[in-house]
N, C-alpha and C positions, 0 to 999 in steps of 0.2 A: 626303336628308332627315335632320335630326338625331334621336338619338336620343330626345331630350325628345319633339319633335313626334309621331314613332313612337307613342310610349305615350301621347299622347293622342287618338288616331286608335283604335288597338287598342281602349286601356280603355274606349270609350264603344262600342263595338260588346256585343250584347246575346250570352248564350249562344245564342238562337234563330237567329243561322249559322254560327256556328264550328264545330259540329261537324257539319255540312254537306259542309264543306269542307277539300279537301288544302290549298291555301294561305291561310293565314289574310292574305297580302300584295293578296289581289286584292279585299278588304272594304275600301273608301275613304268616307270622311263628310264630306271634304272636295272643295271644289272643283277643276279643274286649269287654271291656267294660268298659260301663259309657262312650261312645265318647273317648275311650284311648285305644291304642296299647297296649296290658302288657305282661312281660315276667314270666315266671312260672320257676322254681328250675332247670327244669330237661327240656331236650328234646327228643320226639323223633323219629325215624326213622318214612318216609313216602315213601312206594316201590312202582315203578312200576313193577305190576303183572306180563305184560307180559314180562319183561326183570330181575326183581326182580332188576333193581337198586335205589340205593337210590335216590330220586328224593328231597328231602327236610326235612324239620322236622316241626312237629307242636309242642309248648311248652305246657308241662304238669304243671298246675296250684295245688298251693297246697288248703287247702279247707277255707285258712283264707280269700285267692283270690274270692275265689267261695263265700263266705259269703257277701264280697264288694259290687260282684258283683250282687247279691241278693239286696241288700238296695239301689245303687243306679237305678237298677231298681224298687224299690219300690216308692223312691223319685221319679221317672221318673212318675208313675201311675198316679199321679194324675193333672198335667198338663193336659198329653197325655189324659184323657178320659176327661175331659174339653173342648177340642176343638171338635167344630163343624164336625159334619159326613164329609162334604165338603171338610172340614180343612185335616182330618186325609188320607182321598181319594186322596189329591189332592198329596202329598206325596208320596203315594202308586203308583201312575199312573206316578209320577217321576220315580221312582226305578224300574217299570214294562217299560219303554220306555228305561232306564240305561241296565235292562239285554239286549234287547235284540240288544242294538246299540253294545252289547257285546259279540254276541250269540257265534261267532266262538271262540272267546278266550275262555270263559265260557265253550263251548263243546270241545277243545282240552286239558283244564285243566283235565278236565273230564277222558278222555281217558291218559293221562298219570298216573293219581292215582287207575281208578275203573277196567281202563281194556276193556273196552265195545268198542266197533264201532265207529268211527266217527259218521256216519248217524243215529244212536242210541242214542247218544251224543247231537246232534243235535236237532233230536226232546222234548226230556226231556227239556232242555232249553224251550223249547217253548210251552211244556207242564205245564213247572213249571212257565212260566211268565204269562200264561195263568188265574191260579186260583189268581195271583195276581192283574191282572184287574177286574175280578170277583168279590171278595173283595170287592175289593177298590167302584165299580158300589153298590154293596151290604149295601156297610156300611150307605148307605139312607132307607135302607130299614130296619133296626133290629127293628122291629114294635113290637109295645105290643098289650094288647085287650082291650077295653071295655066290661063289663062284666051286662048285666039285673042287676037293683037292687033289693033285698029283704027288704033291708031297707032302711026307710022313709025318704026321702028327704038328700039321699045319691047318688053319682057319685062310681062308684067301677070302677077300672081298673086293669091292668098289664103294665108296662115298664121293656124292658129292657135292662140289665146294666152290663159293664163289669165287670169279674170274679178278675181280681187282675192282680199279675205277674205270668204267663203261662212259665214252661218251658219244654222246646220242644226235645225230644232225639231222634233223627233220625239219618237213617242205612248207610253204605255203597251201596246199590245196586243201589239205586235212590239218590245221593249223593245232588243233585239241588230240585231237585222236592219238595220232602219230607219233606225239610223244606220252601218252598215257599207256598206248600198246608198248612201245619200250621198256619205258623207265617202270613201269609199274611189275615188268621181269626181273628187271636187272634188280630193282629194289626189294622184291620180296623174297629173290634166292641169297640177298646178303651182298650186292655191290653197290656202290655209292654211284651218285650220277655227273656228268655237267650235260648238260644239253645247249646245243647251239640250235637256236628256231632260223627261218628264213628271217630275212630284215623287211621281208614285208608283212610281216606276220607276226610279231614279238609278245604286243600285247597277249594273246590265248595264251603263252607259254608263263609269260611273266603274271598272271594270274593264277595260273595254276603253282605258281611258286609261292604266290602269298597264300592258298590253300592249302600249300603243304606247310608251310611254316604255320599256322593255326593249329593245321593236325598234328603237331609235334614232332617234324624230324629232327632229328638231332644237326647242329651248324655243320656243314661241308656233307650230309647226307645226299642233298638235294640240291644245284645250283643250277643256274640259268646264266651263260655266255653271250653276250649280243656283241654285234659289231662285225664288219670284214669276212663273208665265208671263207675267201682262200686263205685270208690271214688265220683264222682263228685254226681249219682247219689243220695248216703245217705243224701250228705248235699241239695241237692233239697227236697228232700222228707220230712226232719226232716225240713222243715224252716217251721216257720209260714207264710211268708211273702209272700212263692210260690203257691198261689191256685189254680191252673192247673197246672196237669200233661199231657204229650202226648205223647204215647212212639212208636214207630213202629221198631218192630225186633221182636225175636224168644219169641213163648210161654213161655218158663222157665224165661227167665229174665224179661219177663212182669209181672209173679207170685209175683218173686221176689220185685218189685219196688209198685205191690199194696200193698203186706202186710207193706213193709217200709212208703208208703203213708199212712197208714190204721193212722198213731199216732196221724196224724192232718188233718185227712179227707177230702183230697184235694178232686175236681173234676178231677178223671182221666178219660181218652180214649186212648184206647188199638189196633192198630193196627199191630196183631199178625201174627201166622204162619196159611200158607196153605196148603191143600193138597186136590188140586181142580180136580173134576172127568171131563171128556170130552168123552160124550154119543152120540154116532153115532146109528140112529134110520133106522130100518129096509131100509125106502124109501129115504132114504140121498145117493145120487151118492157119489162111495167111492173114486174115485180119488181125487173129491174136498175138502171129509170129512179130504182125509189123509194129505193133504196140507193145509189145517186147522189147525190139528193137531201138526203140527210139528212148525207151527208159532207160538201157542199157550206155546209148550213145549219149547222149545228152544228161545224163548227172553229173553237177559240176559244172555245166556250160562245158562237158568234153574234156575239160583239166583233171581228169582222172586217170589213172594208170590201168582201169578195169576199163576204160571204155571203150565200145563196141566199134571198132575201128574198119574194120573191111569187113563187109554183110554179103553171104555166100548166100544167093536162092537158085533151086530148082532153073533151067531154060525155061523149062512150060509153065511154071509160075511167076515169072520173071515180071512181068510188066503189072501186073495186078497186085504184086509187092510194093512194083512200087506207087501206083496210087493208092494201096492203102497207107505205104507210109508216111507221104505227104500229106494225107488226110490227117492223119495221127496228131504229124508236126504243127497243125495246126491249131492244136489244145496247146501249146508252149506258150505260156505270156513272160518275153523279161522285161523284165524291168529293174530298179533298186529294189534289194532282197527286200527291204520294210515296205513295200507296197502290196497291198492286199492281192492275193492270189497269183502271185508272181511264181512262178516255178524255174526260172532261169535267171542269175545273175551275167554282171559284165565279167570282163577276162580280166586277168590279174592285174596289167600293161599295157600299155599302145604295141609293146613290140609284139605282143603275142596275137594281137590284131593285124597287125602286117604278116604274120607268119602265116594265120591264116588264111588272110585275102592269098598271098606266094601261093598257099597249096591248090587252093581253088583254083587260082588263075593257071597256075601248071597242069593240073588235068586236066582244065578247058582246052590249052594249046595240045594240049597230047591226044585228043577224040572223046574227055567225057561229054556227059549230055548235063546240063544243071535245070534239075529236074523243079527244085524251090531252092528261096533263099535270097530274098532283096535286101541288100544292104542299104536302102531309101531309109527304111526302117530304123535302124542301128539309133538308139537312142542319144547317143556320147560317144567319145574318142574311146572307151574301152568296152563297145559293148558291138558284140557280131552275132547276126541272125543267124540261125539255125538253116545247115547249108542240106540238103540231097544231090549228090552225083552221081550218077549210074553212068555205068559200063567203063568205070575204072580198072586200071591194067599194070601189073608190076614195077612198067616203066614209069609211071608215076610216082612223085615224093608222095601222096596221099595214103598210096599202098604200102611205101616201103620205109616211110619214118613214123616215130612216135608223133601221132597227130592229136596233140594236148587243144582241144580247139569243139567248138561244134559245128564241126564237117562231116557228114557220112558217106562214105564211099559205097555202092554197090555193083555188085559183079554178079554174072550170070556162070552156074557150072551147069556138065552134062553127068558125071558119075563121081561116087567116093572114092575111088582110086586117085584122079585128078585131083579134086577139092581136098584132100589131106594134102597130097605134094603144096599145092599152092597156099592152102591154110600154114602150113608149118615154114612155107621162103620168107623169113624171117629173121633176122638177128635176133628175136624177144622170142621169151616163151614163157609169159607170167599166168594170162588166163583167155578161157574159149569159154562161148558160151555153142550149145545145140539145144534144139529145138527141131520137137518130133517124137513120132512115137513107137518105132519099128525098133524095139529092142537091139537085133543083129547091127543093125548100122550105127547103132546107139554104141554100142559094145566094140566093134570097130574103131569108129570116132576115138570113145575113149583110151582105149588101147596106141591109137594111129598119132595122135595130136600130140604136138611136141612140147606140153604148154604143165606148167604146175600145178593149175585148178581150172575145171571143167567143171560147168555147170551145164545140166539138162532141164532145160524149160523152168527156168528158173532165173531171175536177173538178180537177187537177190545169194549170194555164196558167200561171204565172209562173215564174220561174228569171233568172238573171245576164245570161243571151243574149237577152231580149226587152226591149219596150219598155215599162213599166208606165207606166201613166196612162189620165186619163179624159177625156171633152167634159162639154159643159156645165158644171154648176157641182160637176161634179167632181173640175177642176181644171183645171192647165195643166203643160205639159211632162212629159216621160218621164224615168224613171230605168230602170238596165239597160240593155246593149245598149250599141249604139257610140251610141246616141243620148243616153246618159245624159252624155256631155261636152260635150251643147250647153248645159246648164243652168250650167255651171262655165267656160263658155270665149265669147271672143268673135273674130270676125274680123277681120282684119286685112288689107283689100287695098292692096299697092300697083304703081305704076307705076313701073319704072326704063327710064327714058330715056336717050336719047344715044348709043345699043349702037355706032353706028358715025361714025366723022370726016366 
């Protein structure tokens, strides 16, 4: 990069992260690709949530930009899956050793653009460098099969082989993670990437792009797209050149982006919305259960797609739930993620505070009870206290939408028969948590529950080594795990004939 371009990169970045941070190299407002910094038409605004100031800008690309950077990732493809599994890993395990010699910059980037906790902050970093050794170990392994022959004096197999150029559209909530579990698939089975970050979110991406340019990807391996979701979106969707899609954000725009994909029949994967039940089973001590609960609800300030959305207790436990839960709620301090022992950030926007107040207020008028949760409290225009609702009812938005928010809904069941039917009246089926200890009803549940991952007395379910994803219309396909190279790879069987004279 030349020095001119340097200092116009620098000079536009605001005091509110420089002094943040040790490298003032890893603050980017430009786009990446094809190994190039690029500037887009327009810029714009990047807030801190919980202070709502401007902290930077990310540049908005127009889509002749986005088309570039399509082909020279496409020209990138076929080097990049040419080189040796070894080859492509050893890169990987560069850029995975780059975040985390990084981690506190990386996680206080974080917390100036998303809002969240330091110590929140923290682990995501190390979450998300996590699937990128994974990978990278993995990328020896994307085995094929030999296959019995039925015909004579034939070898039949399977290999297999990367999908093309993958691009990756990932959220604000998990601004690091989301696209390290990605791209760090697509990239070590042999596909090139663009990644579209949310525009409230840019910097963690565009960071992790100067890490990866340190660690040596090759120009057009690795790119970062900012600017317009729906804009950037159509031109991914309409290219021939993009053969993976992977979207993680809300049901409706995922709708949206397969029928757009549907023109040139990409291979998409869909990690959509939740609206995950958390089932407290007769013999579950409820203190533990409701301290469970509340870690499970309240991660993220509730903007999580795992969070514990509708909390199913016993009748005859019913009320002791929930003053233990609201006892629980009461260890939550938010505040700005940099203030000492803060366990709760604000919400992304004003709007998602209005959404929440709507829910609230909707199951007030519909017979909830609000058990805690004074908004006096609320520190700023984007920060909402931590709500309790009991004897929430289907007929409520609380129950029946993805409630990205820290609202807890509780309901009272009388048997598992019932509590499955009601657990699964859902459009979502990404994850359940239970809690308890009676095997048979354990064994039921998991069998019964319409949901992709099921955790038992456990808040804690995801990592590098499993398969993330959900049914219904919570999505399609897994990321993590060895299954996470089905989304980036395709099969290839053939016959060789002729073996003998």
């Amino acid at each position: 990069m030349s020095p001119q371009l340097q200092a116009v990169i620098t000079s536009k970045v605001t005091d509110a992260i420089m002094p943040y941070l040790n490298d003032a190299r890893l603050v980017r407002e430009l786009a990446y690709i094809n190994g190039k910094w690029v500037h887009g038409p327009h810029d714009i605004d990047v807030l801190n949530p919980a202070t709502e100031d401007v902290i930077g800008h990310c540049t908005q690309l127009e889509p002749s930009q986005i088309e570039q950077a399509i082909n020279g990732a496409q020209a990138a493809f076929g080097p990049w899956r040419d080189l040796m599994a070894d080859e492509r890993a050893a890169i990987l395990l560069r850029w995975h050793d780059l975040i985390l010699e990084n981690k506190e910059d990386l996680a206080r980037l974080m917390v100036l653009e998303q809002g969240k906790s330091l110590n929140d902050a923290r682990g995501e970093i190390d979450y998300g460098a996590s699937f990128v050794r994974w990978f990278a170990e993995e990328a020896r392994r994307a085995y094929g099969d030999t296959i019995p022959s039925h015909i004579p004096n034939a070898q039949l197999a399977t290999i297999r082989e990367p999908i093309g150029v993958a691009a990756l559209i990932t959220p604000w909530n998990f601004p690091h993670a989301m696209i390290t579990r990605k791209a760090a698939a697509a990239l070590a089975v042999g596909c090139t990437v663009l990644i579209k970050p949310a525009s409230e979110t840019p910097f963690s991406a565009l960071a992790l792009a100067e890490l990866a340019e340190r660690a040596g990807f090759p120009a057009g391996v690795y790119n970062v797209v900012t600017g317009k979701g729906s804009q950037i979106g159509q031109v991914l969707c309409q290219s021939e050149h993009v053969r993976a899609l992977s979207f993680t954000g809300s049901t409706r725009v995922g709708k949206i982006l397969l029928a757009q994909a549907a023109s040139t029949v990409k291979k998409c994967s869909m990690e959509l919305g939740g609206n995950a039940p958390f089932i407290v089973l007769p013999d579950m001590d409820i203190k533990e259960a409701a301290k469970a609960a509340v870690a499970a609800k309240f991660q993220t300030a509730g903007q999580d797609c795992l969070a514990a959305n509708r909390i199913f207790v016993p009748q005859a436990h019913y009320e002791e739930f929930l003053q233990a839960f609201a006892a629980e709620m009461e260890n939550i301090k938010v505040g700005n993620g940099f203030d000492d022992d803060v366990t709760m950030g604000p919400l992304i926007f004003r709007e998602a505070v209005d959404k929440a107040q709507e829910l609230v207020d909707d199951a007030l008028a519909k017979g909830a009870r609000l058990i805690a949760g004074n908004q006096d409290h609320a520190l700023g225009a984007n920060f909402f206290m931590p709500v309790l609702l009991a004897d929430i009812t289907p007929q409520m938005q609380v129950f029946r939408e993805e409630n990205f928010c820290p609202v807890a809904g509780v309901l009272p069941y009388h048997d598992l028969a019932s509590l499955i039917t009601q657990a699964n009246d859902t459009e979502y089926g990404l994850a359940a948590y239970v809690y308890g200890h009676d095997i048979r009803s354990i064994w039921q549940l998991l069998r019964g529950l319409e949901f992709g991952m099921v955790s038992v007395n456990s808040v804690k379910m995801t990592g590098h080594g499993i398969p993330f994803g959900g049914v219904k219309q919570s999505g399609l396909g897994r990321e993590g795990s060895r299954h996470g190279f089905d989304e980036y790879s395709q099969l290839k069987y053939y016959c060789l004939g002729g073996l003998t004279g």
